[in-house]
C-alpha positions as CSV (number, residue, x, y, z in Angstrom):
1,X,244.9,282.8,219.9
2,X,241.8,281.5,218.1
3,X,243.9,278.8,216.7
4,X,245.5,277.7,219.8
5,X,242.2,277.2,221.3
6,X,241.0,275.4,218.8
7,X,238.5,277.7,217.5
8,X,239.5,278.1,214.0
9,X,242.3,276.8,211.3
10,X,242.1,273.0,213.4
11,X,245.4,270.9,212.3
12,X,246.7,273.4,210.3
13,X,250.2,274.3,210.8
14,X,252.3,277.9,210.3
15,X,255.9,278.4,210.3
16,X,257.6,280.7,213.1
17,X,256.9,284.6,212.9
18,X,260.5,285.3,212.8
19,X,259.8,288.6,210.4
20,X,258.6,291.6,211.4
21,X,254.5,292.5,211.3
22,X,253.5,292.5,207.9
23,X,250.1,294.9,208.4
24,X,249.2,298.6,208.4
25,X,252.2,300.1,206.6
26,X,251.9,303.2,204.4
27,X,251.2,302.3,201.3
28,X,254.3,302.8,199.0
29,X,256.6,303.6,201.3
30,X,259.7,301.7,201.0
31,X,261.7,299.9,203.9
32,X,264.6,302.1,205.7
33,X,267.7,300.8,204.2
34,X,269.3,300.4,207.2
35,X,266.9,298.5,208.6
36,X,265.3,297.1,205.8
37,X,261.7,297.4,207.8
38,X,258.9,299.3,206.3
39,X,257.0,301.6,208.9
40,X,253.9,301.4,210.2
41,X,250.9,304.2,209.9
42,X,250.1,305.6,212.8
43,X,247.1,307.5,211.9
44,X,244.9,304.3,211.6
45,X,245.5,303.6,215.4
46,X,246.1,300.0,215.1
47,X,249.0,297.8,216.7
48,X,251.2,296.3,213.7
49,X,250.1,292.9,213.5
50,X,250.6,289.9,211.5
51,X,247.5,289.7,209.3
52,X,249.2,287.6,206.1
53,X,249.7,284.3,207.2
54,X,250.7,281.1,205.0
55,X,248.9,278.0,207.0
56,X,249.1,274.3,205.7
57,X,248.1,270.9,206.7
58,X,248.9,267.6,205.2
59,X,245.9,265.3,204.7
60,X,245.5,262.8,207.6
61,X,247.3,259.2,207.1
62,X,248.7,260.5,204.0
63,X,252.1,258.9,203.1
64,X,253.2,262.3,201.8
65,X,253.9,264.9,204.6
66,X,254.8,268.6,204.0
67,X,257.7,270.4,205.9
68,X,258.0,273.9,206.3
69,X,261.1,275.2,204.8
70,X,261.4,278.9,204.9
71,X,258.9,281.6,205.7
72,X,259.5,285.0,205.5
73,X,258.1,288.4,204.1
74,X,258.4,290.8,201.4
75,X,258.5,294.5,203.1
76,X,260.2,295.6,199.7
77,X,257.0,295.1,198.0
78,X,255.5,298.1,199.3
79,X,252.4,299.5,197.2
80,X,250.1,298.2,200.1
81,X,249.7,298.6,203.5
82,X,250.3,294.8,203.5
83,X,253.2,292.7,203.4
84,X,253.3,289.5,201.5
85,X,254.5,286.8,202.8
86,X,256.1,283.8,201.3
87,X,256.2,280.0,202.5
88,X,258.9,277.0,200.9
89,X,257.9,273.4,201.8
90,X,259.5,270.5,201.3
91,X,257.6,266.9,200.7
92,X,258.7,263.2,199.5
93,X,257.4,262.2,196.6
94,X,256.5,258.4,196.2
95,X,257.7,257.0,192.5
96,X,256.0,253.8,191.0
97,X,259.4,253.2,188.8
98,X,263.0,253.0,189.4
99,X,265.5,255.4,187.5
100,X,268.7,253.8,188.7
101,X,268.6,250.6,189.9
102,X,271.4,251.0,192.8
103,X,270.1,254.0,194.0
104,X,269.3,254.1,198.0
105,X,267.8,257.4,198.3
106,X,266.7,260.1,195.6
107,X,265.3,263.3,196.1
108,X,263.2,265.1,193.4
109,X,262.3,269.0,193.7
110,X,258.5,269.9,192.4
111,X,258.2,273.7,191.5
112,X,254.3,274.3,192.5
113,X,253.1,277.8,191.1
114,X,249.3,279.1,190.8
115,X,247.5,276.5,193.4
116,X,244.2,277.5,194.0
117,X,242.3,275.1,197.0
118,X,238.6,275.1,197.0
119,X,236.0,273.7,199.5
120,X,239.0,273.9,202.9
């Protein structure tokens, strides 16, 4: 809500919540293999919410542009009452040289790991 008001997180961007709420399960239980959902403690008296979020924004009249690609959770990592969720974007990538002179249109895949941000 805070975000659609404007009140926080301005021109960031999340992915759709199509994966069950990722807070306040019991610690180390697993998901029901039927189901593959984790359940949620009642004792604590909160509603299940979703409390791990991956947000992004490109910077403004940047040439490079992220797209979401898929955004899920984890509910089989279980040894907290949190979820972790999981984000895969896609972005073009501008190249100052050519590799194949005839080519139209090439695609290049960047495997980001350990990003830290500082100063958001």
């Amino acid at each position: 809500k805070v975000q659609a008001d404007g009140e926080a997180f301005c021109n960031f961007r999340e992915g759709p919540l199509n994966f069950a709420p990722t807070y306040q399960h019991i610690p180390g239980e697993p998901p029901d293999p039927e189901t593959g959902l984790r359940g949620y403690d009642e004792r604590k008296a909160r509603v299940p919410s979703w409390t791990d979020r991956v947000l992004w924004r490109s910077f403004p009249d940047a040439e490079l542009e992220l797209e979401a690609g898929s955004y899920s959770s984890s509910p089989q990592i279980c040894s907290s009452d949190h979820s972790p969720v999981g984000a895969i974007f896609r972005m073009s990538v501008m190249r100052p040289y050519h590799i194949f002179e005839n080519a139209s249109e090439r695609r290049i895949y960047i495997r980001l790991s350990r990003l830290t941000a500082t100063g958001l």
